[in-house]
N, C-alpha and C positions, 0 to 999 in steps of 0.2 A: 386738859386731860383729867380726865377723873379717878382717882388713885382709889380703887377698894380694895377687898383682900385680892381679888383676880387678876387684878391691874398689877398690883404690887406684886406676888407671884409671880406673873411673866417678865419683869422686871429684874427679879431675881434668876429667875430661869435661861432669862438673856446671859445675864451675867454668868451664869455657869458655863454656857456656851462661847461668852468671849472667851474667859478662861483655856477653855478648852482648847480654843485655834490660838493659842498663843502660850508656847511652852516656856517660857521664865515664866513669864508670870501665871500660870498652873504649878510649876514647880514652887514657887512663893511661895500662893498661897495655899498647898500642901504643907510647906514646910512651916507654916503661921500656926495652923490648923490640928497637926498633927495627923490629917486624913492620908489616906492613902487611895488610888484608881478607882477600888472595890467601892469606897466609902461614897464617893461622886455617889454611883449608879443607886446605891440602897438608899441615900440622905436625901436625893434629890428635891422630893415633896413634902420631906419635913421643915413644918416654917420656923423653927430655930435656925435649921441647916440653912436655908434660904435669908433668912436675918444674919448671918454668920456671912456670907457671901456678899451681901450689901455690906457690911462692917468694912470687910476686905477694902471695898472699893472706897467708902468713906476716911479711910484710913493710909488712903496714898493719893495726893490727887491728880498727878498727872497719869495714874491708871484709869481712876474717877474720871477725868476729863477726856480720855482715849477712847475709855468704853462708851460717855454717851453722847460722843461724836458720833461715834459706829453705829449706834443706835439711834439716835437723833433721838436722846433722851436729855431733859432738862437734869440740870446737875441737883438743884435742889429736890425733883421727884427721888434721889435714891434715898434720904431721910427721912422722907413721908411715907414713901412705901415701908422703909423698913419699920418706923411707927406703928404702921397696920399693922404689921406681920407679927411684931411683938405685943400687941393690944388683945387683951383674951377676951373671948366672946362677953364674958358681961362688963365689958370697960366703956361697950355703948359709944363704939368709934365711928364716928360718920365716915360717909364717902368725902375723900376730901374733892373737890373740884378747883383744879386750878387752868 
């Protein structure tokens, strides 16, 4: 798979939507976060907020391991992506291809 900012993105985006069908762990990570419902809808396509969401998941890993079963995402893509997502456009971040 090949990890760019888009790749990365839906990755993150995924994760919003685990999230979402899964209320502990949306209530978590609200309560990690300090977000609130409202905040989900407005942050969604901010890549901090999206880097902030990969964190979540890097940061628990039987959530980590839940989500990219559900996904049938490799576990090490959620640190690559969030790499990208945190690399600002002049850091001259390749695609990664794994």
């Amino acid at each position: 798979m090949e990890l760019n900012i888009k790749t990365s993105q839906m990755i993150a985006i995924n994760g919003l939507q685990y999230l979402a069908g899964d209320k502990e762990q949306l209530e978590r990570f609200l309560a990690l976060t300090g977000c609130d419902p409202t905040d989900l809808r407005d942050n969604a396509s901010s890549p901090e907020f999206l880097v902030g969401i990969l964190e979540f998941f890097l940061g628990n890993e039987p959530t980590l391991l839940a989500f990219c079963s559900q996904y049938s995402i490799n576990p090490e893509d959620i640190s690559i992506a969030q790499h990208v997502l945190e690399a600002k456009p002049d850091d001259n971040v390749e695609d990664f291809d794994l």
